[in-house]
C-alpha positions, 0 to 999 in steps of 0.5 A: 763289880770291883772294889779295888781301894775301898775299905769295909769294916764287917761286924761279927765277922769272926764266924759264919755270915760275917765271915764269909762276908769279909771273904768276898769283900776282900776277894773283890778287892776291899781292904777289911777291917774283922770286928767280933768280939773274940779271936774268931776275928783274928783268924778270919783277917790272917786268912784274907792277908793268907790270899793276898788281901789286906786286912786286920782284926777289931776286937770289941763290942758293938754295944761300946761307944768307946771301943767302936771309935776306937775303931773308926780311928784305928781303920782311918789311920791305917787306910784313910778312908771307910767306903762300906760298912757291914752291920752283921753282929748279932745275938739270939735269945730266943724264948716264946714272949710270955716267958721272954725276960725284958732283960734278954728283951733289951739285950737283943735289941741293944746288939742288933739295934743300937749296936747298927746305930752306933757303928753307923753313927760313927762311920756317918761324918767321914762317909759325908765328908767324902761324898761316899758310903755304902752302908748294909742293915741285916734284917731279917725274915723274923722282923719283916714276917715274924717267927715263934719265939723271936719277938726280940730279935724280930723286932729289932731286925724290923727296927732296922729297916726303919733305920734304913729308910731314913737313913737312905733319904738322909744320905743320899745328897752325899751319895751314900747309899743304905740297903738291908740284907735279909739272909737265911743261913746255918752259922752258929747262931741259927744253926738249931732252927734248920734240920740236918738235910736242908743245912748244905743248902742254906751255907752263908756262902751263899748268901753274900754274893748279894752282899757285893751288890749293895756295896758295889759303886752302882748299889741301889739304897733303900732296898731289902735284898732277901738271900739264901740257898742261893737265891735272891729276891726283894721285899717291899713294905707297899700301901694299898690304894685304899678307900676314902671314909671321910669323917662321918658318926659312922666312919667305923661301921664304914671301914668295916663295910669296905674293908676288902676295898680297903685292903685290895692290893691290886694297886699297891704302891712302896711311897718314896717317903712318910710324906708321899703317903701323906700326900696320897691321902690328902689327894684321895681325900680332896678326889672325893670332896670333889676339890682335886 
């Protein structure tokens, strides 16, 4: 995999999974623009230029719409192009939900979510404008499978790979390609949710050599990539097979009845799109009705 040429904007690359993201980009041959909010991001861009990379610091909120076209407009007038954009940034504000404020509510969602809208939003004309782009979400197990005190963050992570769907679809006429990346790693955000002994195991290190697969000439899009302690898998939102109920008095006592038959994930299948599954469920309908 090479990425001589292009250039990767990494968000909350001051520290942790966002740091050792840029590394590897730069080490694969990507120009780096650092975005975090403090000198963090400062530091991690001396260190790519110390190895013989090119990159430079872009201090500022995710959440400022101003601040992130300041951005875009700083990193084409230094590079000319954006190839890949990385959609790290994030918070905690972890709290069981009974005693969750709305305010800490909206403020997780603001970071992870709007604030991957926004970037997204201001790197997507120039990304089509050029036929290329490689875009990465970071979900996250807490959003695809949920975790105690996370309702926040697990609903903005899952709100991502929501984005990703319909952005993947939007994009690919223009070839650009959306993935997310759902890690598992000790930084300063996580570090109090993983004992002492498991921590050397879960290094971010790990985690973003799956990052250069999905921002690759060749990545796929629309795919979930879970990482850490070195090891790599997908997630899939599939649909089951189901049953056909139909529309009688008593269709709520029959779901009931078929329930395991509606729920058998023998043949489950991941629909290319809302309206393939559409599709299918007329065409199980009309196979019942005698019509197909």
């Amino acid at each position: 995999m090479n990425l001589n040429g292009r250039v990767a904007i990494v968000t909350g690359a001051g520290g942790g999974l966002g740091r050792t993201h840029a590394l590897i980009l730069a080490r694969y041959g990507a120009k780096v623009v650092v975005n975090d909010l403090g000198d963090g991001a400062d530091t991690v861009a001396a260190e790519i230029v110390a190895a013989g990379g090119e990159a430079f610091a872009a201090q500022g909120s995710v959440t400022d719409e101003a601040r992130v076209d300041t951005i875009i407009q700083s990193t084409l007038a230094r590079f000319g192009q954006i190839d890949i954009l990385v959609n790290n940034a994030g918070i905690l504000r972890d709290k069981s939900f009974s005693k969750m404020s709305l305010e800490d509510f909206r403020l997780v969602v603001d970071v992870h979510l709007m604030g991957a809208a926004i970037f997204t939003k201001a790197v997507w004309e120039t990304m089509r404008a050029r036929n290329y782009g490689r875009i990465v979400m970071t979900t996250s197990s807490s959003g695809l499978y949920g975790n105690f005190g996370q309702a926040n963050y697990g609903a903005a992570k899952m709100a991502l790979v929501g984005l990703m769907q319909t952005l993947s679809i939007e994009g690919a006429r223009n070839n650009i390609r959306v993935n997310c990346l759902a890690p598992t790693a000790t930084t300063a955000m996580t570090d109090s949710l993983f004992p002492a002994e498991v921590k050397e195991h879960l290094r971010p290190a790990l985690v973003s050599p799956g990052l250069i697969a999905l921002v690759a000439e060749d990545a796929p899009t629309r795919t979930i990539l879970c990482a850490g302690a070195g090891h790599f898998k997908t997630a899939n939102i599939t649909l089951t097979k189901g049953a056909y109920i139909g529309s009688s008095d008593n269709a709520a006592d029959e779901i009931g009845r078929r329930w395991s038959e509606i729920t058998d994930r023998t043949a489950e299948t991941v629909p290319e799109n809302a309206g393939a599954q559409i599709n299918l469920e007329l065409a199980a309908a009309a196979e019942a009705m005698g019509l197909a």
